[in-house]
Structures are given as structure tokens and as C-alpha cells.
C-alpha angles and dihedrals in degrees: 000000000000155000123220141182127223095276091067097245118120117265086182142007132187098214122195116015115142114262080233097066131092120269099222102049088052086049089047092047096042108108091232093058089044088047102047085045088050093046096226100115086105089234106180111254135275104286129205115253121172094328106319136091112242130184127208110267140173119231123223133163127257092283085073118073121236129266145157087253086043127061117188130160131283110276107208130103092223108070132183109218086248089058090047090052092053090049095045075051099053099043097047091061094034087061086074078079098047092042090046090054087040089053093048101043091048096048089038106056092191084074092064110072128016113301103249100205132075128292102255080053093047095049086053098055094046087052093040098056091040091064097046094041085056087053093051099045091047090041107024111032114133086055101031087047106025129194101284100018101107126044123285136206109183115176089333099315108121120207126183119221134242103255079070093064090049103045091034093085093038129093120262114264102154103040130195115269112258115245109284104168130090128201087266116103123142120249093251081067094041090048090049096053088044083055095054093040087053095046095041078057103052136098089252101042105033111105111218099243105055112083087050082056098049092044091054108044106037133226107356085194097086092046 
């Protein structure tokens, strides 16, 4: 489980948890999760764009519950326009993870298919590759991540990447997170959510492109 930034290197990793256990209780013990409920992960504060305040937040897809630190994508399958561009929105800034798990696991073969070796060694070699993923993409980018490798969205057009063509046919080593959220979310999250859809939506913060998008392509809910 992991935390990127928009340079597609880990910020944070959870390292070591059994593929047997629940993923949200790994999520709810990690010290990032206590931390960010705690408030104490020292997050900058709420800042002022075109018009609205808007605090820091991770994004996440719908597996993830939501929270004020967490923003993930309306859930229902009746959507107003306004709710599917936030989600369009959302999802389009939560696919630098995706991509950043897609890059290491097609520049690092071992990430391909189960780790056969035990589990102190395991633990070694994920950490291992994390760290050195995070050197090449901050030193060697142009060569370690080049033009067309990652996932593009250009005015609306969306392109995979090419780390897509070359994991696609191998066995699953690094598989998706199970769903750990519930319905339940406190108004502050539901408020913060409100806040983005509302700016994504504004003269100041729409793209374009996005309601042509959402209008083409139907509910991005059920996606």
C-alpha cells in the first residue's frame, strides 16, 4: 500500500502485512492513517483557490473511505452532471498512483509474478526496489520513465502507457486493494468533497474538456 506525489516516486509504503489480512485494518493501524485522524501529520493549511478553501488532501478511488484528508469519488449510481465531473476529476489525479505501481512493477520483473522467498527477505527486496525506484525517477527520469510510458489525458483524450502493454500478459504480482470503506463518512468529509465538486465546477476551476468527457462516456461511478 502506498502513497505517491505527482512525480510518480513514494512518499509513503506500508511494507510487510500478510496477503491474508484485511485491508482495512492494515489501512486503520498503519501510522499514516493514526496520524492524519489525529491530526498530527503536520499537512499545510486550507489554501484559497478561485474563491474556495480548500484543504490538502490525498485521492484515492472508491476502495478508500472518505474522509476530510481523503478525497475519493461519489459513490452513487445516480449521478448529477456536477458529481460525474468531480469524479472524472478525481480519478484523473488519483491514476499518478496507479501509474506509479504500473512503472515499478514493469522496470522491476520481481513485481510481476508472487515473491518466492521468505518473508524477512521479501520485506528486503520491496524495500529495496522502493528506494531505488524513488532514485531513478528523481535522477534518471527521462530514461527510467520515458515519453509515453505512463498514462496520458490530454484535453480529454485519454492514452495508456506503455507499462501497461508489458505487465498486462504477466502474472499478478502486485494486486489491487480489496474494498475497505463503508457508507459512513462524517459531514466534515462529506462537506470537503461538496467544496472540490463545487470548485471543479466553477468558472475558475472547470477544465474545458470535462463535461464533453462526462457527457460521452457516461457514469464514471461504476468504473
Amino acid at each position: 500500500m502506498g502513497i505517491c506525489d505527482a512525480k510518480y516516486s513514494f512518499t509513503w509504503v506500508s511494507i510487510g502485512s500478510y496477503g491474508r489480512d484485511n485491508d482495512a485494518a492494515i489501512f486503520g493501524q498503519s501510522f499514516f492513517f493514526n496520524k492524519a485522524e489525529l491530526g498530527t501529520l503536520m499537512m499545510p493549511l486550507p489554501s484559497a483557490v478561485g474563491g474556495y478553501n480548500l484543504p490538502y488532501t490525498l485521492l484515492g478511488d472508491d476502495i478508500f473511505p472518505l474522509k476530510t484528508w481523503l478525497l475519493k469519488p461519489f459513490g452513487r449510481k445516480r449521478l448529477t452532471e456536477a458529481e460525474e465531473v468531480a469524479n472524472y476529476r478525481i480519478s484523473r489525479g488519483r491514476r499518478t498512483i496507479e501509474n506509479t505501481f504500473g512503472i515499478m512493477s514493469a522496470r522491476w520483473r520481481i513485481f510481476r509474478r508472487p515473491i518466492r522467498a521468505n518473508i524477512e527477505t521479501v520485506d528486503k527486496v520491496v524495500k529495496a526496489v522502493v528506494c531505488l525506484h524513488n532514485y531513478l525517477t528523481q535522477t534518471e527520469n527521462a530514461h527510467y520513465i520515458p515519453s509515453g510510458f505512463v498514462d496520458s489525458d490530454c484535453n480529454g483524450e485519454f492514452k495508456e502507457g506503455e507499462w501497461r502493454n508489458i505487465v498486462r500478459d504477466d502474472e499478478g504480482g502486485i494486486r489491487d486493494a480489496r474494498r475497505i470503506s463503508s457508507n459512513y463518512y462524517t459531514a466534515s468529509a462529506k462537506e470537503t468533497r461538496e467544496a472540490f465538486s463545487n470548485y471543479f465546477n466553477s468558472a475558475g476551476g472547470a477544465l474545458p474538456w470535462q463535461c464533453d468527457v462526462v457527457r460521452n462516456c457516461g457514469p464514471l461511478a461504476t468504473r
